[in-house]
C-alpha positions in Angstrom: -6.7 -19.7 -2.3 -6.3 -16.5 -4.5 -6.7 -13.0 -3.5 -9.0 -11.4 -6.2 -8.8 -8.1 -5.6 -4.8 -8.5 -6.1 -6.1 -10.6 -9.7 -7.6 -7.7 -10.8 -5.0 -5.2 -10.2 -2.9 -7.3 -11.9 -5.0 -8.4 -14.9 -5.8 -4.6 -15.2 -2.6 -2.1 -15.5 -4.6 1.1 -15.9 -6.7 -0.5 -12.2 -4.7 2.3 -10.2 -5.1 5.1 -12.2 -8.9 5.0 -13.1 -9.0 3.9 -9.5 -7.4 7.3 -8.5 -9.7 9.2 -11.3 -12.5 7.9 -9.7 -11.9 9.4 -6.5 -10.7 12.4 -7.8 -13.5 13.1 -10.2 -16.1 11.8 -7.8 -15.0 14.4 -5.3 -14.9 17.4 -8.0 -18.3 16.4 -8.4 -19.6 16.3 -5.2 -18.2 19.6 -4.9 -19.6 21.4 -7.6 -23.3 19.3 -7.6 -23.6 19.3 -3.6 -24.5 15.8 -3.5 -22.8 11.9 -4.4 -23.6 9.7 -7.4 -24.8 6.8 -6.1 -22.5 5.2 -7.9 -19.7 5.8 -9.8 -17.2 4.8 -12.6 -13.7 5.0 -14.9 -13.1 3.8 -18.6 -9.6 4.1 -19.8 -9.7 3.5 -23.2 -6.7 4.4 -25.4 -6.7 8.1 -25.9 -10.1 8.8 -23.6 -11.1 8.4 -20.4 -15.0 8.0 -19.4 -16.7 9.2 -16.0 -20.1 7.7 -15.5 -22.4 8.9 -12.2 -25.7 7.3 -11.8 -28.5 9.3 -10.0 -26.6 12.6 -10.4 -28.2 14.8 -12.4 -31.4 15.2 -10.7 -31.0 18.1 -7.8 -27.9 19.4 -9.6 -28.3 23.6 -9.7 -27.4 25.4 -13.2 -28.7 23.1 -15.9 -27.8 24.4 -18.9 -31.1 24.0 -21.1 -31.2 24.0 -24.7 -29.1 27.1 -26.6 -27.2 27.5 -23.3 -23.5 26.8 -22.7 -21.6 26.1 -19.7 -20.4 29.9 -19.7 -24.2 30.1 -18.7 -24.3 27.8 -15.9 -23.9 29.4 -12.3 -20.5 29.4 -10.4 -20.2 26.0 -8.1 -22.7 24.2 -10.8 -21.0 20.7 -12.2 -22.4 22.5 -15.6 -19.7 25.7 -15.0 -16.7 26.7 -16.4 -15.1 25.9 -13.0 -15.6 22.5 -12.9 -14.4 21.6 -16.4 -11.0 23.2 -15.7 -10.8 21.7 -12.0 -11.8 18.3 -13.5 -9.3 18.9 -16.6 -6.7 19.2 -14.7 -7.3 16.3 -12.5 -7.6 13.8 -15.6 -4.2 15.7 -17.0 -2.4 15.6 -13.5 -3.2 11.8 -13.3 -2.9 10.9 -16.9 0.2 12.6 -17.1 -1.6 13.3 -20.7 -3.0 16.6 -21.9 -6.4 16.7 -22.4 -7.6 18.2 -25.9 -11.4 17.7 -25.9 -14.2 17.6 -22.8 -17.9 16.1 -23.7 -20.4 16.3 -20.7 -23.0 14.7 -21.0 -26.3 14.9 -18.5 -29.9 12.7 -19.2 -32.4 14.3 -16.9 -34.5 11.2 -17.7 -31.8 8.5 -16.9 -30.6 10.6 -14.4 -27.0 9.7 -15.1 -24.2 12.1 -16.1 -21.0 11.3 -18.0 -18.2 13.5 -18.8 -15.9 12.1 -21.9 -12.4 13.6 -21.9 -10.2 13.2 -25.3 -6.6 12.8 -24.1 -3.5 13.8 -26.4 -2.0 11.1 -28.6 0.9 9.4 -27.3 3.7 9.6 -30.2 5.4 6.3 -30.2 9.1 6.9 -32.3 9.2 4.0 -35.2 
């Protein structure tokens, strides 16, 4: 009998990094919003990375409504300045990548939020 958990690790060799931006994103979240997604996950695709929270928006502080900015959104708010650099820097400490674009994205409606991050190109010599 297989293990499947040690399948999947395997099959997957990005499994322990989107498992460790998980964690680290979910936290920053929780941190800034003042409450947990009820679930949460991790797409590591070629030169982005994808964090998807469902039931997270609703109860979050500092919605930025239409014509605002984050530079708008309070201090502490997963819509503030504060939050995209902490959560930059986790996705660039744990890539090991540079991070050259951030899209958040937050459906009231849904109530999920996603935040897209657009990682630096990795130059391959020919």
């Amino acid at each position: 009998m297989s293990d499947l958990s040690t399948e999947a690790v395997s099959a997957d060799p990005n499994s322990e990094v989107k498992a460790e931006l998980t964690r680290s994103l979910n936290s920053i979240w929780q941190r800034h919003a003042g409450g947990k997604p009820s679930s949460c996950s991790t797409e590591l695709k070629g030169d982005s990375v994808r964090f998807v929270m469902q039931d997270a928006v609703s109860g979050i502080g500092g919605e930025p409504s239409d014509g605002e900015d984050a530079t708008d959104a309070p201090t502490g708010s997963p819509n503030s300045v504060e939050y995209q650099i902490e959560a930059i820097a986790a996705v660039r400490r744990i890539t090991k990548r540079n991070v050259r674009g951030f899209i958040p994205k937050r459906n009231k409606k849904t109530d999920i939020a996603s935040d897209t991050y657009i990682l630096e190109a990795i130059h391959r010599a020919q």
